[in-house]
ROMARPA-476393 format. One line per field, with one value per atom (N, C-alpha, C, CB): x negated, y, z; residue in one letter. Coordinates in Angstrom, 3 decimals, padded with zeros to 6 digits, m for minus. Glycine has a CB too. Layout:
east = (X ...)
north = (Y ...)
up = (Z ...)
rest = (a ...)
% end
This chain:
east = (009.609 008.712 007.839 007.837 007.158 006.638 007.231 006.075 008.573 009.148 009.619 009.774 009.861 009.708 008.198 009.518 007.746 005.667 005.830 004.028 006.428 006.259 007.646 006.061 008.649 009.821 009.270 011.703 007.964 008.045 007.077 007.705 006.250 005.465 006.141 004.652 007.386 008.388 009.159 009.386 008.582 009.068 010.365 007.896 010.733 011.390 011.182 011.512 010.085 009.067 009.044 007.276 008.979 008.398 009.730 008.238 010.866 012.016 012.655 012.945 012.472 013.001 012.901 012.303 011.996 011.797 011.719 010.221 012.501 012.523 014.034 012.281 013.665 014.296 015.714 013.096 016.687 017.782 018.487 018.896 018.054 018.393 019.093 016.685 020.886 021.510 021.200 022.246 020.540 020.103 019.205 019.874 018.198 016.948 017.333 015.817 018.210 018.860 019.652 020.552 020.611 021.382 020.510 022.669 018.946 018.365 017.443 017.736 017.149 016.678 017.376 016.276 018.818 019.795 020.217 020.917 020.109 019.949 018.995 019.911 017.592 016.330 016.498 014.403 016.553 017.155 017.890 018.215 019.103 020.107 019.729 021.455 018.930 018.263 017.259 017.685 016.206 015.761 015.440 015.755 016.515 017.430 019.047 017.619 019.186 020.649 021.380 020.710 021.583 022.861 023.753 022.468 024.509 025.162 025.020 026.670 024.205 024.577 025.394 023.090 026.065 027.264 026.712 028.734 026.009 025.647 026.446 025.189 027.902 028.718 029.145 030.494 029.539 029.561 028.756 029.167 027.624 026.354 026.198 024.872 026.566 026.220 027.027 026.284 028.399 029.663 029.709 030.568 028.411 027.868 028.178 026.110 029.598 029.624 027.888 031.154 027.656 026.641 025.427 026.609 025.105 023.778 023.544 023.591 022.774 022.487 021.692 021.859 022.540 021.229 020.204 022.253 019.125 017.816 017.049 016.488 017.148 016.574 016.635 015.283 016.507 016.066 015.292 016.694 014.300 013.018 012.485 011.694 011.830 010.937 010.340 010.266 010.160 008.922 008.922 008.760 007.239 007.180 006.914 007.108 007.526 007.437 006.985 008.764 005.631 005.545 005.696 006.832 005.585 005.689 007.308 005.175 008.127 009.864 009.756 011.635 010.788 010.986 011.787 011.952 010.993 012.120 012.766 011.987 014.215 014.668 014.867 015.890 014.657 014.581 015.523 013.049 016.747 017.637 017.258 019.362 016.758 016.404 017.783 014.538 017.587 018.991 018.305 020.117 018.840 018.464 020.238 017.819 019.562 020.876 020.993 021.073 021.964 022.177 021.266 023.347 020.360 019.482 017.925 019.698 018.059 017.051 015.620 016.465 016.891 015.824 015.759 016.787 014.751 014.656 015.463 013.832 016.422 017.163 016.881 018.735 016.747 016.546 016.900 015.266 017.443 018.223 017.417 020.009 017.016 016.367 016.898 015.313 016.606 017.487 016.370 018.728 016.317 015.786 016.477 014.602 016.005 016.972 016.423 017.157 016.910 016.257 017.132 016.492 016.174 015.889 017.070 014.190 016.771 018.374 019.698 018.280 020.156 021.821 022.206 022.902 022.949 023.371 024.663 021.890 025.440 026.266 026.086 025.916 027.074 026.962 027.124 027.776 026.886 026.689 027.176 025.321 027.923 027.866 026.326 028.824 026.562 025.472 025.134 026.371 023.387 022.744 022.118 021.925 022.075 021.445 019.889 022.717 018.970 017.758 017.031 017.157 016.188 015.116 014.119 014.972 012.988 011.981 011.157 012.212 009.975 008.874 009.228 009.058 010.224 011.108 012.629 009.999 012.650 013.303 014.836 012.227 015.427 017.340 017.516 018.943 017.692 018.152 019.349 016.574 019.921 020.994 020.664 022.095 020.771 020.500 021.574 019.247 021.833 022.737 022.454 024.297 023.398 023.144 023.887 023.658 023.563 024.913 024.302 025.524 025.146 024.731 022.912 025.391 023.256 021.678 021.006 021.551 021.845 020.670 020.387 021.054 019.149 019.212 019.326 018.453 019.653 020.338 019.111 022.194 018.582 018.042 018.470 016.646 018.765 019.311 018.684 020.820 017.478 016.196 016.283 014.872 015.984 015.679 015.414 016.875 015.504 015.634 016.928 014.643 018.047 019.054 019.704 019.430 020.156 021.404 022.100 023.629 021.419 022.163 023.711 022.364 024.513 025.792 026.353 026.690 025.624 025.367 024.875 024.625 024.182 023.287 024.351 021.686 024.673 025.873 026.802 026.760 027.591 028.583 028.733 028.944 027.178 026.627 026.105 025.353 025.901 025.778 027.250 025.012 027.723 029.418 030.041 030.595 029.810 030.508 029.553 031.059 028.114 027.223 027.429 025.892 028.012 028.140 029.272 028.222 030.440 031.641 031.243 032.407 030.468 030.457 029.715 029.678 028.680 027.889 028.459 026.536 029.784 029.573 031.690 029.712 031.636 032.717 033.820 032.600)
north = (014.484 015.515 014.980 016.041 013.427 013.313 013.283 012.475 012.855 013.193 014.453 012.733 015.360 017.285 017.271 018.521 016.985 017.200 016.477 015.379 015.523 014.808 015.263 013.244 015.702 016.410 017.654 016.470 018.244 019.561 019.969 020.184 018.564 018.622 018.710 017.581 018.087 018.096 019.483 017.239 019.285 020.250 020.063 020.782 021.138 020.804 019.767 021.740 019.783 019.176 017.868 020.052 017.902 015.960 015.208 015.568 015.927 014.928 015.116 014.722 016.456 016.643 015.640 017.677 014.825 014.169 012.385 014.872 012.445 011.095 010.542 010.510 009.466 008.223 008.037 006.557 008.284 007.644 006.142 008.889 005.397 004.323 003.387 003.439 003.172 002.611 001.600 002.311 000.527 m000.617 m000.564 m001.247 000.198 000.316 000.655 001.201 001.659 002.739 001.101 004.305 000.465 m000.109 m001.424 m000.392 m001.837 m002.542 m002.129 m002.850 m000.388 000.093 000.222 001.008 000.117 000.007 m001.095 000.630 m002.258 m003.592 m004.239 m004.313 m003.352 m003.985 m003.086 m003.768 m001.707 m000.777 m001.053 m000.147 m001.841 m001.899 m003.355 m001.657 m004.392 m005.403 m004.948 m006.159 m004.463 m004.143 m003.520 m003.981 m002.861 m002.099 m002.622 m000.205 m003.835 m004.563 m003.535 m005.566 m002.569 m001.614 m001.790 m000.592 m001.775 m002.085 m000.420 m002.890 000.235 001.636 001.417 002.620 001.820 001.715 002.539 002.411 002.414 003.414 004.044 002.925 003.550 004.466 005.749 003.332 004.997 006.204 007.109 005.721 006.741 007.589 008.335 006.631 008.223 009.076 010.168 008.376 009.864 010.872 011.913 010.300 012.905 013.834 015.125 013.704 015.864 017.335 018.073 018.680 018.408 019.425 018.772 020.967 017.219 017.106 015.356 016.746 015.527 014.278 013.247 014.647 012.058 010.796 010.769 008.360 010.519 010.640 009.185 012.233 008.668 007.097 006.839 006.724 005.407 004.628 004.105 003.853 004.576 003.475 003.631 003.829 002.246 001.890 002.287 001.163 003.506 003.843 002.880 005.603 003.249 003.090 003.209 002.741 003.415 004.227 003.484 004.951 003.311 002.865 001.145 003.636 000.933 m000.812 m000.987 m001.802 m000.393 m000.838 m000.018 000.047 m000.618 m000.161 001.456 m001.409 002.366 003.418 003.893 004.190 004.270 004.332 005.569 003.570 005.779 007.252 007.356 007.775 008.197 008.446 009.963 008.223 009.464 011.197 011.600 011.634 012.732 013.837 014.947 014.583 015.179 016.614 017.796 016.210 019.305 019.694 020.601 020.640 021.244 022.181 023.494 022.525 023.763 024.204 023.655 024.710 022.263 021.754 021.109 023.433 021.976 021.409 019.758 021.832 018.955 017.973 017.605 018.217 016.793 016.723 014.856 017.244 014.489 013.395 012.795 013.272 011.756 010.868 009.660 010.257 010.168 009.051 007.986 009.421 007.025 005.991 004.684 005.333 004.952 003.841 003.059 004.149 001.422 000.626 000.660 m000.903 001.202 001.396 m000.035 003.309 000.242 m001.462 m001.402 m001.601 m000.212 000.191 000.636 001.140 000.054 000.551 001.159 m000.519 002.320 003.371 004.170 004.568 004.960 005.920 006.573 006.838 006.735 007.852 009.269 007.660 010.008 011.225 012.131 011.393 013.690 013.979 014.520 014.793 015.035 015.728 016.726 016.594 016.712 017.737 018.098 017.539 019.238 020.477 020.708 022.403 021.447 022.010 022.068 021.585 023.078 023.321 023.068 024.185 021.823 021.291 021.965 019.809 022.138 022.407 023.677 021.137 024.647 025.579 024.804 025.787 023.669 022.733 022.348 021.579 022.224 022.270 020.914 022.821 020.738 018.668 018.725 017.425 017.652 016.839 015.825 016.567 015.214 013.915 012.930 014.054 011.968 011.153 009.810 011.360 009.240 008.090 006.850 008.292 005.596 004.816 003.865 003.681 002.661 001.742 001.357 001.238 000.833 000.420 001.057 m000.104 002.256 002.889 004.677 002.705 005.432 006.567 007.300 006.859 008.577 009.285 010.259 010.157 010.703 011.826 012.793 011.611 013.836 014.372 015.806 014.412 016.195 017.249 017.529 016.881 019.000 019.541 021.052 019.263 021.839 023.182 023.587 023.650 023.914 023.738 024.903 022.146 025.629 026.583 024.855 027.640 026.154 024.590 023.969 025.377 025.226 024.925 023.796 026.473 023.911 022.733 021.636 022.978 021.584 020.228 019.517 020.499 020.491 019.704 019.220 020.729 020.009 019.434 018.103 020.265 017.792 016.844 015.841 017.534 016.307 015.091 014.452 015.842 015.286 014.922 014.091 016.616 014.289 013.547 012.210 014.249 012.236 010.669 010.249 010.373 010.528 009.741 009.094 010.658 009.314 009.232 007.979 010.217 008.011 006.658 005.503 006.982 005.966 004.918 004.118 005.609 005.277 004.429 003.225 006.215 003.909 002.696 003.098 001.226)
up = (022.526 022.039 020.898 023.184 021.005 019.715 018.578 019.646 018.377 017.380 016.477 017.632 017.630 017.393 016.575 019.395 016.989 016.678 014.777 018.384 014.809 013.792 012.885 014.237 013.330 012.113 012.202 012.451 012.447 012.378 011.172 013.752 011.122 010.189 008.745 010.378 008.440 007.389 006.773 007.932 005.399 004.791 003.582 004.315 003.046 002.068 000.905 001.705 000.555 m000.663 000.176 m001.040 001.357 001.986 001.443 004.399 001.556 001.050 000.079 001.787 m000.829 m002.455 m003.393 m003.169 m003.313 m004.598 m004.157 m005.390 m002.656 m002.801 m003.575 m001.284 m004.190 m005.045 m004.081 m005.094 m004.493 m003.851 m004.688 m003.728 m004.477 m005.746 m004.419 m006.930 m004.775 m003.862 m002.868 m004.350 m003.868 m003.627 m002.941 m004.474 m002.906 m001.502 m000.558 m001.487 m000.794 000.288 001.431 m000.834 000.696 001.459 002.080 000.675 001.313 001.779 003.448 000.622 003.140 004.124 005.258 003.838 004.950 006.228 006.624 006.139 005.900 006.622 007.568 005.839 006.833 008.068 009.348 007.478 008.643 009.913 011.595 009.231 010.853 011.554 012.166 010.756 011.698 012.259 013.268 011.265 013.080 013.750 015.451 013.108 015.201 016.601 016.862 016.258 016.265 016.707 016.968 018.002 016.299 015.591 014.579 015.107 014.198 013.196 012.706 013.500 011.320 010.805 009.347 010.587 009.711 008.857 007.529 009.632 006.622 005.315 004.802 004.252 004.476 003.482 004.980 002.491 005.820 007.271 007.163 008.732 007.315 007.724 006.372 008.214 005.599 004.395 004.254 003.166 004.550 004.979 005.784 005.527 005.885 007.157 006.558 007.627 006.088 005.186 005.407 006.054 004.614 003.950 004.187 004.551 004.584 004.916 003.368 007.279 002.912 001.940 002.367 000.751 002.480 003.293 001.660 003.906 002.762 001.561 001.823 001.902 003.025 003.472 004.563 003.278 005.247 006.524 006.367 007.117 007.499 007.417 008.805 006.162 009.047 010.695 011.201 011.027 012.081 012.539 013.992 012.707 014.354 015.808 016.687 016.131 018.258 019.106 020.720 018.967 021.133 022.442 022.035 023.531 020.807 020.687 020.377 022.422 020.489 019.796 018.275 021.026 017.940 016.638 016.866 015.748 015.836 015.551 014.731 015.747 014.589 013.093 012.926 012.653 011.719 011.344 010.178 010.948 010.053 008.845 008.480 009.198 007.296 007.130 006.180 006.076 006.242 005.697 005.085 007.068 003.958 003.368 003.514 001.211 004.078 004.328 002.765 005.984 002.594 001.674 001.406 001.957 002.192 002.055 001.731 002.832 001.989 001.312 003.106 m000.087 003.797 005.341 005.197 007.300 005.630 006.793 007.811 007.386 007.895 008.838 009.518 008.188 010.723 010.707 012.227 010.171 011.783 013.212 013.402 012.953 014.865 015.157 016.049 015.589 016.084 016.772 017.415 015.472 018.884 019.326 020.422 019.675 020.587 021.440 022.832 020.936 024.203 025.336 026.522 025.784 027.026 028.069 028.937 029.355 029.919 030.632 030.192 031.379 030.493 030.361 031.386 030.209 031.066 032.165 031.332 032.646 031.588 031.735 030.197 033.065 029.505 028.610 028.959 027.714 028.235 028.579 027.438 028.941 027.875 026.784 025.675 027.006 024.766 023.249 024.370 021.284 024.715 025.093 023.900 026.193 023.606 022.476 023.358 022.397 022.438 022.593 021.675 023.374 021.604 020.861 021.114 020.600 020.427 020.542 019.245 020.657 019.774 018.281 017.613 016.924 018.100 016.968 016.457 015.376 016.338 015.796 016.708 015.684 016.131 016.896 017.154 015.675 018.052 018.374 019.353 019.486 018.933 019.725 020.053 019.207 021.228 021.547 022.474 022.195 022.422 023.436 023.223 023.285 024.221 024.926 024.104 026.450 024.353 024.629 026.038 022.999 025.948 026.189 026.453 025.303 025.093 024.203 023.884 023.124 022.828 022.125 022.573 020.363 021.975 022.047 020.986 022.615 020.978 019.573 019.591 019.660 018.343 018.502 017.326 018.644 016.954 015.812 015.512 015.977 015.365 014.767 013.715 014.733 013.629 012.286 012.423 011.264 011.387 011.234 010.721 010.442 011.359 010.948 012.153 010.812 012.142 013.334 014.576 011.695 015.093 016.528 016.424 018.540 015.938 016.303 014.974 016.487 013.804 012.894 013.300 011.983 014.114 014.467 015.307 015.426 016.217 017.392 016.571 018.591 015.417 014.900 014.064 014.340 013.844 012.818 013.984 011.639 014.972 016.209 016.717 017.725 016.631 017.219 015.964 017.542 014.635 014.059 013.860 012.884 014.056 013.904 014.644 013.824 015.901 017.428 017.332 018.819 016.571 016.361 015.926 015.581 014.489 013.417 013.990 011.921 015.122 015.713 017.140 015.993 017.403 018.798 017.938 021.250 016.498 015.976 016.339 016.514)
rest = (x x x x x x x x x x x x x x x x x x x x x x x x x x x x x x x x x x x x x x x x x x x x x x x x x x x x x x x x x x x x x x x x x x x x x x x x x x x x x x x x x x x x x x x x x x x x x x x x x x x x x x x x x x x x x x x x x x x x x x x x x x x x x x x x x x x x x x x x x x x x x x x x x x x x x x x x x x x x x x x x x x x x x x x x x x x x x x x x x x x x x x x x x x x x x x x x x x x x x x x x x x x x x x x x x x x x x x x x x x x x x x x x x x x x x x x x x x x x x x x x x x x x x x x x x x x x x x x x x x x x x x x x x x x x x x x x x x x x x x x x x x x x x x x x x x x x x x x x x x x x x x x x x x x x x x x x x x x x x x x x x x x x x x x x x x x x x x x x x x x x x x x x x x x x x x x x x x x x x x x x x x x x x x x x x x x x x x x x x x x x x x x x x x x x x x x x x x x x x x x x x x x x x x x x x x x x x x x x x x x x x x x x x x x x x x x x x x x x x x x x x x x x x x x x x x x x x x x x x x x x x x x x x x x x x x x x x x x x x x x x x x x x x x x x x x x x x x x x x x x x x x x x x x x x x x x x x x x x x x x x x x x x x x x x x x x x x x x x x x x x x x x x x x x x x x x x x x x x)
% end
């Protein structure tokens, strides 16, 4: 839910005019992917039909690191995957859907990490854009 609270605040304008300059981009996915001992694959993760990677960067949540891939969709929404590394290991599960804040999310499991996938976007887009990031993350 704090993350609903905090992508809800995001507008079109919060991510229009950020800088896509390769070289940061692929630097932001190296500390990224350090950070939360993920491997995110950038040219993958960029490969999402109708949504534009716009950046990775650290937030943080309860004292762990959280990663945030933001996405701009074809309409110009906020779209953003969050990714944090959790202590227990348990069972995957399939993509549960819901609406947090007004806002459409997918979320799942692995192992290690947790998926979160928010925005303003038609649900049945979000799932389909969760099903194919889950694809690239779980390799």
């Amino acid at each position: 839910m704090e993350v609903a609270r905090y992508q809800a605040l995001y507008v079109a304008d919060t991510i229009a005019h950020i800088g896509r300059d390769p070289d940061l981009i692929a630097l932001q996915f190296e500390r990224a992917s350090r950070a939360i001992n993920l491997n995110l694959p950038q040219q993958a993760l960029s490969d999402v039909a109708e949504l534009q990677l716009t950046r990775a960067q650290i937030l943080g949540y309860n004292g762990a690191p959280l990663i945030q891939i933001a996405y701009q969709s074809k309409t110009g929404a906020p779209i953003a995957l969050c990714i944090i590394a959790k202590a227990d290991s348990n069972a995957q599960g399939p993509i549960q859907s819901s609406v947090m804040m007004g806002l459409a999310s997918s979320s799942w499991e692995t192992d290690n990490h947790q998926f979160l996938l928010i925005g303003n976007a038609p649900n049945q887009e979000m799932k389909l854009w969760a099903q194919k990031l889950r694809g690239v993350l779980q390799g």
